[in-house]
C-alpha positions in Angstrom: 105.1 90.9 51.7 102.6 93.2 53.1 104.0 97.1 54.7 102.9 95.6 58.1 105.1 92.2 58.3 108.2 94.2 57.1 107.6 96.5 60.0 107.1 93.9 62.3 110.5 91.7 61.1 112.1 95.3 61.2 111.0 95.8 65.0 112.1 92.3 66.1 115.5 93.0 64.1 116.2 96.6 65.8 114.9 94.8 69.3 117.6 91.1 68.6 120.3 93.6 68.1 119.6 95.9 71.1 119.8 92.1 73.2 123.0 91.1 71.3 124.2 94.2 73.2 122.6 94.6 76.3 124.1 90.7 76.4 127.8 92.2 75.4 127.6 94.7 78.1 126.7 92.4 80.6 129.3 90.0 79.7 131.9 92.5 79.6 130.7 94.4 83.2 132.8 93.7 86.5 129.7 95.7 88.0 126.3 94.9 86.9 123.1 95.4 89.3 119.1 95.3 88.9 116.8 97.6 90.2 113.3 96.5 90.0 109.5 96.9 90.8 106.1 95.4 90.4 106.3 94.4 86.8 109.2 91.7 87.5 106.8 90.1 89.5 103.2 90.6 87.3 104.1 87.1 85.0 103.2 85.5 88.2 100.0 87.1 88.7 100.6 89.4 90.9 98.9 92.6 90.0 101.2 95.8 90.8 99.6 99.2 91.7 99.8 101.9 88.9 99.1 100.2 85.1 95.6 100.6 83.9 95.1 96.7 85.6 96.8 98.0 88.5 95.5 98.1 92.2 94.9 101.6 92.2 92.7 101.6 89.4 90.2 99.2 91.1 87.6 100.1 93.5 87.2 99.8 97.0 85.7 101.3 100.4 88.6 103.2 100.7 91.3 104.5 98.3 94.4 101.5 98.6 97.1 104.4 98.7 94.7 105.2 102.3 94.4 101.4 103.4 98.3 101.0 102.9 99.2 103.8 104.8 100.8 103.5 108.5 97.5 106.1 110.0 95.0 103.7 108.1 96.8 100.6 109.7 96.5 102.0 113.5 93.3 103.5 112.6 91.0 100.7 111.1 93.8 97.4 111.2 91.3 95.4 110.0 90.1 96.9 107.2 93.8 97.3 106.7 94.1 92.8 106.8 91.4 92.4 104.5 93.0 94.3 101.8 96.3 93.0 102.8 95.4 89.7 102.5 93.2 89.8 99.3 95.2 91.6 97.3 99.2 91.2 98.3 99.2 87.8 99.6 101.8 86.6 97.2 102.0 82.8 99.1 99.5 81.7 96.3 102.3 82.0 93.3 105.4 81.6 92.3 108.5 83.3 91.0 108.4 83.9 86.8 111.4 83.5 84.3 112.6 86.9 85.1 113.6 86.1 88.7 115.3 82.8 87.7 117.4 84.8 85.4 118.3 87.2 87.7 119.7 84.4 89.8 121.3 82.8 87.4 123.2 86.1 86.6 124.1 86.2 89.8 125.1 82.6 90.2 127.2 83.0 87.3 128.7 86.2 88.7 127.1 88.4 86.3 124.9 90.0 88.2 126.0 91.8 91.3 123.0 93.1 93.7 119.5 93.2 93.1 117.6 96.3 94.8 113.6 96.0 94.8 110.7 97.6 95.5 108.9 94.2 95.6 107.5 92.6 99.0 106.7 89.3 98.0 110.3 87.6 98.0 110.1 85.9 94.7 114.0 87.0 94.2 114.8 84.9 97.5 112.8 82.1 96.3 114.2 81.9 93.1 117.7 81.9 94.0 119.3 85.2 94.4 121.2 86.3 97.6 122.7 89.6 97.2 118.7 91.2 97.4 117.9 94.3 99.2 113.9 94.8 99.8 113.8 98.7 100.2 110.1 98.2 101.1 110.2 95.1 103.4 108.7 92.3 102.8 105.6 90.0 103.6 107.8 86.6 105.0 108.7 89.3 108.1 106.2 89.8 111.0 106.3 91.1 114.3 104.2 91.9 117.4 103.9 95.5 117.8 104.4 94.4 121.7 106.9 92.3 122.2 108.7 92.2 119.0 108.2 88.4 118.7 108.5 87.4 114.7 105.8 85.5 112.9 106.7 84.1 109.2 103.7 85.0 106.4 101.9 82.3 106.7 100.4 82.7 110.1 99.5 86.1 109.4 97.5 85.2 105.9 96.1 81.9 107.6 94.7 83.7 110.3 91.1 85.2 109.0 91.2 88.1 112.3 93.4 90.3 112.9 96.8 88.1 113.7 97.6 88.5 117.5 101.0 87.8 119.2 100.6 84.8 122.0 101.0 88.0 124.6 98.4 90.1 123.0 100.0 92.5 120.8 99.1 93.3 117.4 101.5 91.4 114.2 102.2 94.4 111.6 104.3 93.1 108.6 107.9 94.3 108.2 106.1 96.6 104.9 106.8 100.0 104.6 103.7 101.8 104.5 102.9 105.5 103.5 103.7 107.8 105.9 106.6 105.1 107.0 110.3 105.8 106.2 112.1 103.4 104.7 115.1 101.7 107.0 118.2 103.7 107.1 120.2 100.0 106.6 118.5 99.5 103.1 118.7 102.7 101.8 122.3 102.4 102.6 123.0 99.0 100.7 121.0 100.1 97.8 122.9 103.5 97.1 125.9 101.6 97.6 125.3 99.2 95.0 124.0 101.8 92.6 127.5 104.2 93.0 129.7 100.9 92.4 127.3 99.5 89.5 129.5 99.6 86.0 126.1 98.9 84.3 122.8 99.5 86.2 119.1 97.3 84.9 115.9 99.2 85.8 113.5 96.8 85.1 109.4 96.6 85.7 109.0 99.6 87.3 107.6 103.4 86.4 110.0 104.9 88.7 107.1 107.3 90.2 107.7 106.2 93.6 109.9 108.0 95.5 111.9 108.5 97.3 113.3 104.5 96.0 113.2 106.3 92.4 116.0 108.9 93.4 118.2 106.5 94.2 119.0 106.3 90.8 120.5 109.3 90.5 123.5 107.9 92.3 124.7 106.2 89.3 127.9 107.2 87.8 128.8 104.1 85.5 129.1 103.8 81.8 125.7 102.1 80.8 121.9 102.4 82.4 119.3 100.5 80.7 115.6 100.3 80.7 113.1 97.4 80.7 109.4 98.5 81.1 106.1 98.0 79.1 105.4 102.1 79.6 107.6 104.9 79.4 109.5 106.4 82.2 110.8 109.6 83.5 114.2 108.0 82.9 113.9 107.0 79.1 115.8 109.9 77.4 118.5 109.2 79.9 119.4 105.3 78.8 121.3 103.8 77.2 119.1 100.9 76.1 115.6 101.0 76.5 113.3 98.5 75.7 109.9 98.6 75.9 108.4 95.0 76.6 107.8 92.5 78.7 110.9 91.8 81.0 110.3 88.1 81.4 110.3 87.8 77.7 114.0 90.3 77.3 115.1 88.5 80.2 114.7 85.2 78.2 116.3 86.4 75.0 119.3 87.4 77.3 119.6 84.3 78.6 120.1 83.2 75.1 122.4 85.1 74.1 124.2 85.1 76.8 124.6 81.3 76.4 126.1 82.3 73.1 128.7 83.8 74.4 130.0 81.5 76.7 
């Protein structure tokens, strides 16, 4: 057996037991919650903004962090639509493994909130309830006039600018730059985090702020870590593992089934 299969069977060893644990936990919490970004939701195709793939690295007329912001959207809406439309128009896929998981934690009372940066509401649609969107979502739509809501597929069907029946503008419930997030969700997600026993950070870099801070409210006994890259937040975990979250979402379903 060559050096580089032993260190491979040594990896997937060190990684197995780190799951046999993270499963352990779990089972053991009264208090477990998931807070997650773009990478939960990149299995089913969605691209998310910062990797090397990422929308940020791509070019266009204008820089995407300008085009998402709340100036660019007043300033040049549509501009603003055709980005929107191309590239977070999430209508066209479906939720992955990791959401179904998620919901089945939940469903089996092992799993109690999840907080996301994620528009798309692949959570929802997979079957979780307790879900707080910190930065809206692209199913809620409403005229800038009258208020009036639209659901996402009249706004992604539409190839103008969508307009309300009296005129107005329809602006996603998204929270763009230069927006604040809603005092309601910020709420409910330092909530969960300050009664979590064991708090999940999964798919995301935690670079954007301030959702990121959030998780300095944390005062349980275990924080773990599922994302490809490393994070500000590594040294600080408990578990960290550094894969694909779809994939250690699966394993923990399996395990987890062992414990039963």
């Amino acid at each position: 057996m060559n050096t580089t299969t032993l260190r491979q069977r040594k990896r997937k060893k060190v990684s197995e037991n780190k799951i046999e644990k993270l499963a352990k936990i779990i089972k053991e919490s009264k208090n477990t919650v998931f807070f997650g970004g773009a990478g939960v939701s990149t299995e089913s195709g969605l691209k998310d903004f910062r990797s090397k793939d990422g929308l940020y690295h791509e070019k266009y007329d204008y820089p995407p962090e300008e085009i998402l912001s709340h100036h660019f959207f007043i300033t040049h809406t549509e501009e603003f639509y055709k980005f929107y439309k191309d590239k977070l128009n999430s209508l066209n896929y479906k939720p992955n493994k990791a959401h179904y998981v998620l919901a089945e934690l939940e469903k089996n009372n092992l799993l109690n909130g999840i907080i996301t940066q994620n528009i798309d509401g692949f959570h929802q649609e997979a079957g979780s309830n307790n879900v707080v969107e910190l930065h809206g979502s692209i199913h809620r739509n409403y005229c800038m006039k009258c208020h009036k809501f639209y659901d996402a597929k009249t706004v992604f069907s539409n190839d103008e600018i969508p307009t309300c029946t009296c005129g107005g503008i329809i602006k996603p419930d998204v929270v763009l730059y230069e927006e604040e997030l809603q005092i309601e969700n910020i709420t409910k997600a330092i909530e969960l985090i300050k009664k979590a026993e064991v708090l999940i950070i999964g798919g995301t870099s935690l670079n954007v702020y301030p959702a990121a801070s959030f998780i300095t409210y944390f005062q349980g006994k275990y924080l773990v870590l599922i994302n490809k890259d490393i994070t500000p937040m590594d040294n600080k975990c408990d578990l960290v593992f550094h894969d694909n979250i779809k994939i250690v979402l699966e394993k923990l379903e399996q395990e987890l089934k062992k414990l039963k």
